[in-house]
C-alpha positions in Angstrom: -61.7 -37.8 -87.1 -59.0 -39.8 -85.5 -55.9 -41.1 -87.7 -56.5 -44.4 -88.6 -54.8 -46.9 -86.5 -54.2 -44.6 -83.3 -57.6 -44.3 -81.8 -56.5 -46.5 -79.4 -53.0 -44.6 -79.1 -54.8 -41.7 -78.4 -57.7 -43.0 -75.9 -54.6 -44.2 -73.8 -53.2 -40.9 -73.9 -56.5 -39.4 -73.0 -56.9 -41.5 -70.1 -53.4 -40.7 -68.4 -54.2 -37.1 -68.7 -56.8 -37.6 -67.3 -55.8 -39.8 -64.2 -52.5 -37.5 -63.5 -55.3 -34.7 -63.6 -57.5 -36.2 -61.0 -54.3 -37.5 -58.7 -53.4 -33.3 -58.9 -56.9 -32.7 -57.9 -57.0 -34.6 -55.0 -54.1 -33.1 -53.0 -57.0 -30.5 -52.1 -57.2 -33.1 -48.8 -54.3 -32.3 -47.2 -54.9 -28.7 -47.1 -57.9 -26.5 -46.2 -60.1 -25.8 -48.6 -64.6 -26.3 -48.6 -64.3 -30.0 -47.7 -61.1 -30.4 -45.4 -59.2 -28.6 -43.1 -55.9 -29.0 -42.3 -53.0 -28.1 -39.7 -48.8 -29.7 -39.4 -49.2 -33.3 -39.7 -52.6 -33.8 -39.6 -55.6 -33.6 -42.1 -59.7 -33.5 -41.4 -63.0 -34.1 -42.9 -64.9 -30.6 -42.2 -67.2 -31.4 -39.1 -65.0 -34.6 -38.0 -63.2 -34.8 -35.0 -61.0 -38.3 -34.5 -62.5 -39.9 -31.3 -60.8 -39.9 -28.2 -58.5 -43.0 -27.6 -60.5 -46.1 -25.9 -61.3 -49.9 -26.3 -61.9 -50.9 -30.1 -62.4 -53.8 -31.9 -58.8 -54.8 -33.4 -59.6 -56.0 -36.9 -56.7 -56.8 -38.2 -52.9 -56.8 -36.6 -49.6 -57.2 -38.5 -45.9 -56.1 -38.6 -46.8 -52.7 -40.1 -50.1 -51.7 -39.5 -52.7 -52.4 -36.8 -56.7 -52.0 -37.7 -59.4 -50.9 -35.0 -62.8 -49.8 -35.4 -64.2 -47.5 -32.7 -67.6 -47.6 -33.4 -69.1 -45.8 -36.9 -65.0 -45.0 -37.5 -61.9 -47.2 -38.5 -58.3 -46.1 -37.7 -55.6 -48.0 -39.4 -52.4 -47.4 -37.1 -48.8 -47.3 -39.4 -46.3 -49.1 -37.1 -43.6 -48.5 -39.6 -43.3 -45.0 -40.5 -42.3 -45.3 -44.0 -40.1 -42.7 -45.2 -36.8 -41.1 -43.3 -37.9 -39.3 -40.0 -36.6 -35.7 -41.8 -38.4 -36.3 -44.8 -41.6 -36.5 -42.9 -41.1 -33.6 -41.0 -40.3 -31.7 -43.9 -42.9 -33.9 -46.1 -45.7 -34.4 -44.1 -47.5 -35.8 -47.1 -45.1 -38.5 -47.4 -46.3 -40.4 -44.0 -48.0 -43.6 -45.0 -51.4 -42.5 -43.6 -50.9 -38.8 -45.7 -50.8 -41.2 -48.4 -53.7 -43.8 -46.9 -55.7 -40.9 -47.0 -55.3 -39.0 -50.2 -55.3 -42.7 -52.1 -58.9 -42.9 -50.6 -60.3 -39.0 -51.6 -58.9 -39.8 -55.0 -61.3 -42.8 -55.2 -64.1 -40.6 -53.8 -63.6 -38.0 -57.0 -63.2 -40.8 -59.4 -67.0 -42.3 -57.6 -65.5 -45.2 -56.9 -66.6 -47.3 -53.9 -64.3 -47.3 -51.1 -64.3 -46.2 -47.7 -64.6 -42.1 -46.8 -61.4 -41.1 -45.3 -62.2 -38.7 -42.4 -58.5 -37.5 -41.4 -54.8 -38.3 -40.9 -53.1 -37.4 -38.1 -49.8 -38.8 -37.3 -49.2 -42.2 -38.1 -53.1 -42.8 -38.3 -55.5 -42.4 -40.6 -59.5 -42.5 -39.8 -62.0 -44.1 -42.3 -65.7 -44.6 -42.1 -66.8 -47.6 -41.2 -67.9 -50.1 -44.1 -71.4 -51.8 -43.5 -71.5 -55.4 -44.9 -69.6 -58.6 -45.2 -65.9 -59.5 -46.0 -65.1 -60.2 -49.0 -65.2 -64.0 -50.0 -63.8 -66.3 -53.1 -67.3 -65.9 -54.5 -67.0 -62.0 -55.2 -63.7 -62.1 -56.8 -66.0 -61.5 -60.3 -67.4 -58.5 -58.9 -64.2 -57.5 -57.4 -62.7 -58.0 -60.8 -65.3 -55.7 -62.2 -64.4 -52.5 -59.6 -60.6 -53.3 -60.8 -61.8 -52.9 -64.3 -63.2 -49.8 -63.6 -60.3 -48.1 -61.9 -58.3 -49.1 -64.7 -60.0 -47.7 -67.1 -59.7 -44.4 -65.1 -56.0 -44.5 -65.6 -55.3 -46.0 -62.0 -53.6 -49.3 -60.5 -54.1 -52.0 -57.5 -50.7 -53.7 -56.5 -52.9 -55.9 -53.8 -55.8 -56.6 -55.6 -57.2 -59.0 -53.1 -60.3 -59.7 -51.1 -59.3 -59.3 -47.9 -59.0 -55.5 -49.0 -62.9 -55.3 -49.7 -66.0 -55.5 -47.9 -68.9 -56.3 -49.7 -72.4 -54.5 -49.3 -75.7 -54.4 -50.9 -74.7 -52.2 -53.5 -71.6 -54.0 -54.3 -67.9 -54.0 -53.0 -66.3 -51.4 -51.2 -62.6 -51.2 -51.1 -61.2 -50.4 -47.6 -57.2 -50.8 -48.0 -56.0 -47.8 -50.4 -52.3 -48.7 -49.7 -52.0 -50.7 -53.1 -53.6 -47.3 -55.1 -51.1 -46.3 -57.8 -52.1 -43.4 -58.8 -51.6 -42.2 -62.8 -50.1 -46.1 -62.9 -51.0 -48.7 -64.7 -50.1 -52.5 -64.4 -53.6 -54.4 -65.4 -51.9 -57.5 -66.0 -50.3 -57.7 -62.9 -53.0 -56.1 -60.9 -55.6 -58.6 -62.5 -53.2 -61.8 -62.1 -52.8 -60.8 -58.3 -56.6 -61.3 -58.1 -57.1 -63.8 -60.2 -54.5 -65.7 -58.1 -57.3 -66.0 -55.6 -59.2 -68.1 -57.6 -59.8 -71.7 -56.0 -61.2 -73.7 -59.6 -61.2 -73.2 -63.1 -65.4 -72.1 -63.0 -64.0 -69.2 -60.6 -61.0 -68.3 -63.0 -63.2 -67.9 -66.0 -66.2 -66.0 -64.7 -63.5 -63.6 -62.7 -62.1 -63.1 -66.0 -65.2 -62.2 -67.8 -66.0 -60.0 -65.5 -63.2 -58.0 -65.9 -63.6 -57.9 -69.5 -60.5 -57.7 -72.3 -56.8 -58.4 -70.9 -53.5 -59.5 -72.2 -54.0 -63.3 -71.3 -50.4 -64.3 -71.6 -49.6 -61.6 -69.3 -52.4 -62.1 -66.6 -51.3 -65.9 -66.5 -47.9 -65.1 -65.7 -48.4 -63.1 -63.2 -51.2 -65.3 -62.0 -49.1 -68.3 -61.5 -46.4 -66.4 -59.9 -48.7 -65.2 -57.4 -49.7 -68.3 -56.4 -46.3 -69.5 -55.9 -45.9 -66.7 -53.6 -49.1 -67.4 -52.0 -48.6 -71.1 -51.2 -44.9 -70.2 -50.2 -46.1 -67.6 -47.3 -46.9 -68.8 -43.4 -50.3 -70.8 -43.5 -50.0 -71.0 -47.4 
């Protein structure tokens, strides 16, 4: 049996191992292997070919990244190319849709709901497209409980926000991997982002519930400091 006192020690360590074992595993997406193939600077679903460039729908426009759905397919455009220009030609991997795009098959082997990335190429990377509904104030509970669940596979969400889900009939699907920290965790922080979101007390509490046990000093904290920052930004 465990020492006394430490099972909780040890559970923690468990569950790091565990994450930094799955973020190892999922590096299997930007090179070829049963699932993926891949080539210099790009990275594809087996059987997926990204479509030809055309009219979209433009879903969601900002200074660094510009979201268009083509049909069954999303492709999130990086205007700002993140690292130095030699890093990513000698680091392909380190091109924010490399990243997008591994973020998202690490979900996939944890079995978490999010959308199926299909390839990288570039400065894009192509997702499946997420039948459903945005996200509202009224999901942030069952947002709160897909949170809870990546944490306790060792992971983080630095923009754990509704406007990063869409929500279907089996529950919400997370469509932004950008905020993943993999083998990282910040739950206060990442729950008091989302809880930030909350519009009345009723909200507040059954967001919290559904997430389950948390540091509430912490969570406050950072709840309240998000929602400085919140009503401090344009249209706040």
């Amino acid at each position: 049996s465990w020492p006394p006192g430490r099972a909780d020690e040890i559970r923690e360590l468990a569950r790091r191992d565990r994450a930094r074992r799955a973020w190892i595993r999922s590096s299997r997406c930007l090179r070829d292997c049963s699932d993926f193939v891949a080539e210099t600077a790009t990275a594809r679903r087996r059987g997926f070919a990204p479509p030809a460039a055309g009219d979209g729908v433009v879903l969601a426009r900002g200074r660094r990244s510009r979201v268009v759905r083509l049909g069954p397919v999303v492709a999130k455009h990086y205007l700002r190319a993140g690292a130095p220009a030699g890093l990513r030609r000698l680091l392909p991997a380190l091109r924010p849709a490399a990243r997008a795009f591994r973020r998202l098959h690490l979900l996939e082997l944890e079995g978490l709901p999010a959308a199926r990335p299909l390839a990288w190429t570039g400065d894009v990377v192509w997702t499946s497209w997420v039948e459903g509904r945005e996200a509202a104030a009224s999901d942030l509970p069952a947002l709160a409980a897909w949170l809870r669940r990546l944490h306790d596979r060792g992971h983080g969400l630095r923009d754990a926000k509704a406007a990063n889900f869409r929500m279907t009939s089996d529950g919400p699907v997370l469509i932004d991997a950008d905020g993943i920290t993999p083998a990282r965790l910040r739950p206060a922080r990442d729950l008091g982002r989302l809880a930030a979101e909350a519009g009345d007390a009723d909200c507040l509490e059954a967001l919290l519930a559904a997430y389950g046990r948390h540091e509430e000093a912490a969570v406050e904290r950072w709840r309240l400091r998000f929602r400085r920052l919140l009503a401090a930004a344009p249209g706040g």
